[in-house]
C-alpha positions, -999 to 999 in steps of 0.1 A, spaced: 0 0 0 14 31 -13 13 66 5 -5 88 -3 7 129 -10 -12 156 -17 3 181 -34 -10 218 -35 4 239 -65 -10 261 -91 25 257 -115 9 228 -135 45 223 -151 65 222 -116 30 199 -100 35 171 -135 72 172 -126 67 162 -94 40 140 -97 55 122 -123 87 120 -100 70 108 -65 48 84 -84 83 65 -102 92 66 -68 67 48 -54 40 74 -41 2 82 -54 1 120 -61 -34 137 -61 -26 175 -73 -46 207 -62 -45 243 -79 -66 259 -60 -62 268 -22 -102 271 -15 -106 234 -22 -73 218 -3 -91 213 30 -118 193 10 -95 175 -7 -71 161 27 -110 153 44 -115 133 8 -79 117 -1 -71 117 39 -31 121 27 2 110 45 16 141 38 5 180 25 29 197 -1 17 228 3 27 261 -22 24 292 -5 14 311 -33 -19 294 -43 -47 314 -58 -83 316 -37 -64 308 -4 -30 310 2 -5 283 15 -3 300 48 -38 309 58 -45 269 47 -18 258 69 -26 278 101 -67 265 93 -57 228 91 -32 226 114 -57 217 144 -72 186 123 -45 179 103 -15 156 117 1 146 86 39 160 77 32 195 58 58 206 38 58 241 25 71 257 -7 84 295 -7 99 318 -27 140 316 -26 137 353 -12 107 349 15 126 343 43 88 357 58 70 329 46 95 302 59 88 323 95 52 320 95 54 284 73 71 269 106 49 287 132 16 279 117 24 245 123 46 235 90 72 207 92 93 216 68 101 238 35 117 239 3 132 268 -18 110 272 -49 119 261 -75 117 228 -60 141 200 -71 124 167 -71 149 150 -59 154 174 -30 116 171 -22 114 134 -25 144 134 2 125 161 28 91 133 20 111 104 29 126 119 58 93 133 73 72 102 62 101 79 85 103 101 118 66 99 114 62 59 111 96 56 139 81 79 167 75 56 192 69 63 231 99 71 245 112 45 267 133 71 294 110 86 321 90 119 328 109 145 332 98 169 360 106 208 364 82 219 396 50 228 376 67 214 347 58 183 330 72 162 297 56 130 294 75 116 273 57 81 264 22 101 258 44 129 239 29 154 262 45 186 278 26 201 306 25 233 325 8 241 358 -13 207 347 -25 221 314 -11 205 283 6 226 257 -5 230 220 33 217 205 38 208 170 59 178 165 91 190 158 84 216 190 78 189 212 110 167 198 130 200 205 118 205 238 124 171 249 156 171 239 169 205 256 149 194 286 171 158 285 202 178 286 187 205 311 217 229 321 239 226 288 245 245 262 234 232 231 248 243 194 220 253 168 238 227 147 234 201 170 197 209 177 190 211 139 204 175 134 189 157 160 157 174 156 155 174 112 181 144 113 199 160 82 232 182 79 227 219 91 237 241 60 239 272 85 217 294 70 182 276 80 167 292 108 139 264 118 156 260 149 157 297 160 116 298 148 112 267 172 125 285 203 107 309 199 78 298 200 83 273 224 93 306 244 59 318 240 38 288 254 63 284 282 54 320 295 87 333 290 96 370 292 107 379 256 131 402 265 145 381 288 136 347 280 148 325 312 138 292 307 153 290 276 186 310 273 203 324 243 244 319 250 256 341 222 278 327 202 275 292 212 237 281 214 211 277 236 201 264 274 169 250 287 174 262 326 161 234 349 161 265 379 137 285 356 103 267 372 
């Protein structure tokens, strides 16, 4: 049984290339043009993963990607402009997994697929205990992080980030190193998914922007989930 990909994009050229690429390869495509009628069409196909342009006409990639979000637990991958460093921003906080530079190399697309399709399928409950900060929670079987008793809203690769900080509470941690672990692929030092992570996980931990405590920023060398912040 095949998985299935849906890919949103109004470039009919770029879309046939990669269809006709992913399907070689072993995938069944179902393309989109138009952004009003991609919810429809994840509640019809029900997808393994979203390809989502951002620059789709009736509703754009991002205004689709905060909407389904909620519902949606597939991998979304996002395509931006090579000079939208905005869009790759907001791609990642509305809940995207990933992006790719437009235009999008097959081969670098089929790679990202494959890579988000097996963390997917390989996240099992974590076999190491909760760890507990005071009023601080991670439950890491159930893939839950709690504050004050209330679960938070994390995305997946939020989660994965926090859990991993919060395993090494107390050390500084490189942005390469986080990157890897986290995307499991070589840091190129110019993405900044890591950087869009920590700050939002700053924001549903409560932290003070200007001073964020519970997750430092050591200039020059990374960053530092602080097990006395709680």
């Amino acid at each position: 049984m095949t998985d299935t990909i849906l890919l949103a994009e109004d470039d009919l050229r770029l879309a046939q290339l990669v269809h006709d690429y992913l399907t070689v390869n072993g995938f069944t495509v179902i393309i989109e043009s138009n952004g009003l009628n991609v919810a429809e069409r994840i509640r019809r196909s029900m997808p393994a993963l979203l390809i989502l342009d951002v620059g789709l006409p009736g509703k754009n990639g991002l205004d689709i990607c905060k909407d389904i979000r909620s519902h949606f637990n597939g991998p979304i991958l996002m395509l931006t402009a090579r000079d939208s460093d905005a869009d790759q921003v907001l791609g990642l906080e509305y809940g995207a997994d990933d992006y790719v530079i437009k235009p999008a190399d097959p081969r670098v697309l089929l790679a990202r697929i494959k890579a988000l399709l097996r963390r997917k399928q390989t996240q099992q409950p974590a076999s190491q205990p909760n760890l507990i900060f005071n009023n601080f929670v991670i439950k890491c079987g159930q893939r839950i992080a709690e504050l004050d008793g209330k679960a938070l809203t994390l995305s997946s690769h939020e989660f994965d980030l926090l859990l991993l900080m919060a395993s090494q509470a107390d050390e500084v941690l490189s942005r390469e190193y986080l990157f890897t672990k986290v995307y499991r692929r070589e840091y190129d030092g110019l993405d900044r998914s890591v950087d869009v992570r920590i700050s939002q996980l700053r924001k549903k931990l409560n932290g003070n922007q200007d001073r964020p405590e519970k997750i430092k920023t050591i200039w020059g060398r990374g960053y530092l989930f602080a097990s006395d912040a709680w």
